[in-house]
N, C-alpha and C positions, 0 to 999 in steps of 0.2 A: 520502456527502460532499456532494452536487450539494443536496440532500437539507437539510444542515446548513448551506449557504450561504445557501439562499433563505430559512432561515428568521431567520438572520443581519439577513438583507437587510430582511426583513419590520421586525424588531423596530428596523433601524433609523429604516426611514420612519415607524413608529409615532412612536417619541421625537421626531423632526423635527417632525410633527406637533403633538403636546404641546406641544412648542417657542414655535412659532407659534400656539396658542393662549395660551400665557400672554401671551406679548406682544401679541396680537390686546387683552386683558385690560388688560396696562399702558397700552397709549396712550387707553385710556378716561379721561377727567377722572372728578373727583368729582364733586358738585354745585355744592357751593364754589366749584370753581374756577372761573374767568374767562379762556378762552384765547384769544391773538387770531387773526388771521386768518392772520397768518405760520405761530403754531404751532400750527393748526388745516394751513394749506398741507404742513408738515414732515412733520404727522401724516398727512397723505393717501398724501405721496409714499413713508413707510413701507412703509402699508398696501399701497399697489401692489407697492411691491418683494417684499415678503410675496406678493403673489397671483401675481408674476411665477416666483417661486420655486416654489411652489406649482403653478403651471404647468409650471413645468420637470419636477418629479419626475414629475407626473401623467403626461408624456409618456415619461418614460424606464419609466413601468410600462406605458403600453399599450402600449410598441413592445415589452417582453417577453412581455405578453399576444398581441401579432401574433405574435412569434418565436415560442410557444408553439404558439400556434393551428397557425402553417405546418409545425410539426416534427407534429405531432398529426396532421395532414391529412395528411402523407407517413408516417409511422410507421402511419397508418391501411389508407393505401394500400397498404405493404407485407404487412399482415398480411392486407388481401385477398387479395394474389397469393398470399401463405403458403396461406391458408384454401383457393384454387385447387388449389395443387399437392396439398396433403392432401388433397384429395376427389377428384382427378387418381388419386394415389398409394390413395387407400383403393381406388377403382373399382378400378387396375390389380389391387389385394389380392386383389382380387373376383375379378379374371379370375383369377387364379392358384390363388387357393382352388382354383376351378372343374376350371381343367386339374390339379390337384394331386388334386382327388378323382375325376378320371376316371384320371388316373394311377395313382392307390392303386385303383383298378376294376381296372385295367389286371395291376398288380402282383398284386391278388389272382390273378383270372385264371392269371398268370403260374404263382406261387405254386400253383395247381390242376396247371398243368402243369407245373410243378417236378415237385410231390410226384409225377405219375405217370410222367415220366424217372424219378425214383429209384424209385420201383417197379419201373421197367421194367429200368432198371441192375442193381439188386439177383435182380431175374430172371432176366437174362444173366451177372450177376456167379455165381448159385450155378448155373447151367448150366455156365460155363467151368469152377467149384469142382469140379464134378460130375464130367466129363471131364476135369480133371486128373485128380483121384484114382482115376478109373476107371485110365488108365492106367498113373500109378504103380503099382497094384498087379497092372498086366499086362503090368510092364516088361522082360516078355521074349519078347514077341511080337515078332518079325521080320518086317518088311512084305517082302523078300528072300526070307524061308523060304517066307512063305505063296505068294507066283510060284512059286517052284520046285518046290514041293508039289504042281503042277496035273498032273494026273494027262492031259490033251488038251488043243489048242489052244483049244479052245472052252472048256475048263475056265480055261485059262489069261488067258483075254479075259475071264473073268465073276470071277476072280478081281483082275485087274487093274482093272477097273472098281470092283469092291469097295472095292479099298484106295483110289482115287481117290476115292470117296463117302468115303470116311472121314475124308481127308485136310482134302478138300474141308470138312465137315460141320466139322472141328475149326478152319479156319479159319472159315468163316464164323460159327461160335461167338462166335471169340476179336475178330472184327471187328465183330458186334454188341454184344457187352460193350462195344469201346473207343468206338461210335459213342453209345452211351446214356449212358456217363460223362462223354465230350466235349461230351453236348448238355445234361446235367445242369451243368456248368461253364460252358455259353456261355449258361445261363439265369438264374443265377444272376449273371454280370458285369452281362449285359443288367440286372435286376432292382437290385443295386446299385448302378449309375451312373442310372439313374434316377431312384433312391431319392437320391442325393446330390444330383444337377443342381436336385431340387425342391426338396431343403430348405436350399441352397445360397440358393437366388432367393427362399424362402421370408424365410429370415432378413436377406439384404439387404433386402427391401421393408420389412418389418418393424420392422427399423434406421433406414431413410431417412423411414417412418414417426414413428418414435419422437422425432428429430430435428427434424422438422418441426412436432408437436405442440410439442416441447420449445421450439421460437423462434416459437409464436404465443402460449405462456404469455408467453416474456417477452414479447411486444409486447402483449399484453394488460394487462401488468404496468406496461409504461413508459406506455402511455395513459393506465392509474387515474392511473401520477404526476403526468401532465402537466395532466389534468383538475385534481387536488388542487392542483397549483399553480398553475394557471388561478385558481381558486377562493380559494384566499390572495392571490393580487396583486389581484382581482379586489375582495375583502374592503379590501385597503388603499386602492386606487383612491375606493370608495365614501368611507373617511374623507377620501381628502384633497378631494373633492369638495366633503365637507359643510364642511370646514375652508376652502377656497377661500368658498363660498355665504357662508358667516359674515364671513369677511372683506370681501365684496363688499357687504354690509347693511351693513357699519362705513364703507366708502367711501360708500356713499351717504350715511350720517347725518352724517358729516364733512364730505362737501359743503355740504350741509343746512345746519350751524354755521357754514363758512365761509363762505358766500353770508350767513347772518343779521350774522355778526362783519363782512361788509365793508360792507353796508349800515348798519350800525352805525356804521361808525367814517368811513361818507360820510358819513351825519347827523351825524355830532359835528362831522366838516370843516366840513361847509357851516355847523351851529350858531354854528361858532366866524367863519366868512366874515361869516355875517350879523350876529354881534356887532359886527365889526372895520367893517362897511359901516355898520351903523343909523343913525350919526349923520352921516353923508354921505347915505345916503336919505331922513331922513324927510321933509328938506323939500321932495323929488324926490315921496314917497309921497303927501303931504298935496295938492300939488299935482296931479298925476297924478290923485286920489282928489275931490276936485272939478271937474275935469276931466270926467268922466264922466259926473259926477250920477245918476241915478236912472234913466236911458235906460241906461246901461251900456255907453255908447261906449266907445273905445279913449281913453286919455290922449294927449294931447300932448304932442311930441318936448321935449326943455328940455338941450339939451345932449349926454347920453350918446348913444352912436349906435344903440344896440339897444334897443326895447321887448320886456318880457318878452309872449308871447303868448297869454295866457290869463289871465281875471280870479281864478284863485287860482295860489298858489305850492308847493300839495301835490307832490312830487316823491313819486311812488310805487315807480319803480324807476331808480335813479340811472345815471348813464354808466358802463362797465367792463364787467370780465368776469363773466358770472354763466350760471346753468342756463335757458336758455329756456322759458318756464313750456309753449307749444305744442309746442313739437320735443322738448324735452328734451336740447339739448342744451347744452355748455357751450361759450361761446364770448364775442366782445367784445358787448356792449349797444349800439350807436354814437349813442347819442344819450339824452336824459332823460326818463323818462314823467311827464306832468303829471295826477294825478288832478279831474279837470273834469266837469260835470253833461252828462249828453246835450244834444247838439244847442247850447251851449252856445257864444260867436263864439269864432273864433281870429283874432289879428290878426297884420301883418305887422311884425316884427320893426325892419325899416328898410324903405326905398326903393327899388326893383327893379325886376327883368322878369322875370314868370312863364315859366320856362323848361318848367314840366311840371304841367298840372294835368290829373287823370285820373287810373284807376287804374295801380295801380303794384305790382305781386305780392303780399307778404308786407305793404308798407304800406298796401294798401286804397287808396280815396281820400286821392290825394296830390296836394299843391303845393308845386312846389321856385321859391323865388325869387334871380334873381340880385342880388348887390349891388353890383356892380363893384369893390367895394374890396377884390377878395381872397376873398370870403366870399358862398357861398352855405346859405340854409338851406331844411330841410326841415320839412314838417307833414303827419303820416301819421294816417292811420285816420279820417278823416272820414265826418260820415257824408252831407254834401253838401258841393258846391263852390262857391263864390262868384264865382269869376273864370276866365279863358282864357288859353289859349298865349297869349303874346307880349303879352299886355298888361303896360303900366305901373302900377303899383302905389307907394302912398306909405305911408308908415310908418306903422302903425294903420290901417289899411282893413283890413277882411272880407275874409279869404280864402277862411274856409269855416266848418264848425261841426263842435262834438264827435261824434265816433261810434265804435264800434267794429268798420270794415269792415277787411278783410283778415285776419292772423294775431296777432290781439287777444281776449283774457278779458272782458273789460268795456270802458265808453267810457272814454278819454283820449286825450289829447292825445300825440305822441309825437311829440319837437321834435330835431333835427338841426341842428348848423354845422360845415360843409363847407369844406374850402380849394375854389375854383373850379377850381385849375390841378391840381391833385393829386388830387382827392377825397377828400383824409386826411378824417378826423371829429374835428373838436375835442369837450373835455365844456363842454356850453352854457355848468355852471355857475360856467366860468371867465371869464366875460364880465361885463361891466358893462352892470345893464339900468335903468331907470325906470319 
């Protein structure tokens, strides 16, 4: 029955199994299809609950595999103490054999002197036969007559001594008869209560033997089982493993899409910002853009309060949540990467007080500039620094140049705006630049 459940049990983690792969299956798109970041996000949070499940039963098979294991180990145990007493009980066997065939030595022996009591009974026995019927057929001899018959006193004393010899001689007879018959009867008890005591103790060992073999077959027997079903849960374990692994390759390729579909649909944002901005900038750009001239300064301030800080506007990895290209892992981005040529100027944004120029852990060469209005910003990965603690800085000055020091792939630019009072992280490309 124990037997018929576990396999019960088996066939039903397998179907679950099945289960979750078909739907591992369905949340796959086509080619065709186009999903977004939402139901790309849906899809994720699926798949986890899928692996979470998947986790769950994993755990409810090895804790049967442990339950197995500890009944196995103690069931093991038992059968050693069994396997002790058997080889306890065999030796004891031994010793009894032993005293059992010096006993049957013994008996023989016995048996030797049996059979010569009864020779010797039967000896005595046709002596007293003898002397019976001697007499019987002299049964009228007078031991009376023959005293009175004495012809002298001396005749009479050798006659009287006679019949006392006689007397005498038929008892002692009739007294060896009964001592050789009585010792042939006390040899033979002797011989049969030995005879029984041994094969009494004989047959108990023998029994408690037979017993004891008989409960290390079965523990022998419930081991194979537990082994066999170690081996089945063990069997399904492995599927849900590979069925969990698979699932876990679909979590990551969904990440993968997700991270592409939101970068995606920032470029389309911002696409669509920078359409809605063009014709407010270009006469900000055009100016700005001879401003510079061929030296490659910074533009001049014209109103907006922030300069973008860097002579291109390639945004490489936008503000939000995304997978850390070094750590790997998934978390907020807090700021926007500017794709910029090594070594390439960074300017100041606005007007300030360099609160922090120096290395900075994960940003490399960094300078953070205050602006008083609320708002400070950040410029990481440099690969040199142009300015100092505590100096004043005006908007468009050198702060530093592109590089890719600290926890960076390549050079860029990695730009930050900060609340001062909070250090929340605003996304840069919600500001208005020139």
């Amino acid at each position: 029955m124990k037997r018929q459940k576990l396999f019960i049990q088996i066939i039903c983690i397998l179907m679950a199994v099945l289960m979750v792969l078909s739907l591992v299956m369905m949340v796959v798109p086509s080619p065709a299809e186009a999903a977004t970041s939402a139901q790309i996000k849906e899809e994720i949070d699926d798949l986890n609950d899928q692996k979470s499940e998947i986790q769950g039963r994993m755990n409810e098979i090895q804790a049967e595999i442990d339950s197995l294991d500890y009944e196995k180990a103690n069931t093991l145990e038992k059968k050693t103490i069994l396997d002790q007493k058997n080889l306890l009980a065999q030796q004891e066997l031994d010793v009894i054999q032993e005293q059992i065939d010096i006993i049957d030595g013994l008996i023989t022996n016995m048996q030797e002197d049996l059979a010569d009591a009864r020779k010797e009974e039967e000896y005595q026995k046709q002596r007293w036969l003898t002397r019976v019927r001697a007499m019987e057929e002299s049964s009228d001899v007078d031991y009376l007559q023959v005293v009175f018959d004495a012809t002298s006193f001396s005749d009479l004393l050798t006659r009287v001594d006679v019949v006392n010899e006689v007397m005498t001689y038929d008892e002692d007879l009739e007294a060896a008869y009964i001592e050789a018959r009585e010792n042939v009867e006390d040899l033979e008890a002797q011989a049969e209560d030995m005879f029984a005591q041994n094969e009494s103790r004989r047959q108990e060992l023998e029994a408690k033997k037979a017993q004891l073999e008989t409960d290390i077959a079965a523990a022998c027997t419930l081991i194979a089982q537990m082994e066999q079903n170690t081996d089945d849960y063990e069997a399904v374990l492995a599927q849900e493993e590979e069925t969990q692994a698979q699932v876990e390759a679909l979590i990551v390729q969904k990440e993968k899409e997700f991270q592409k579909a939101k970068a995606a649909e920032e470029a389309e944002r911002l696409r669509k910002l920078a359409e809605q901005q063009a014709a407010a900038q270009a006469a900000a750009a055009a100016k700005a853009a001879a401003a510079a001239g061929s030296s490659g300064s910074a533009p001049a301030a014209s109103g907006t309060w922030m300069l973008w800080p860097s002579y291109t506007r390639t945004i490489t990895s936008p503000y939000g949540m995304r997978t850390n290209p070094v750590s790997g892992i998934y978390k907020l981005h807090a700021g926007c990467d500017i794709g910029a040529s090594y070594k390439s100027k960074i300017w100041a944004a606005a007007s300030g007080t360099v609160i922090q120029a120096g290395w900075n852990g994960g940003y490399g060469n960094c300078v953070m500039v205050n602006h008083g209005n609320g708002y400070t910003t950040l410029y990481g990965h440099m690969s040199s620094i142009a300015v100092s603690y505590g100096q004043t800085v005006s908007q468009g000055q050198v702060l530093g140049y592109v590089g890719s020091t600290g926890n960076s792939t390549g050079p860029h630019l990695h730009f930050e705006v900060r609340n001062s009072s909070t250090g929340a992280t605003n996304n840069p490309l919600a500001f208005s630049y020139f």
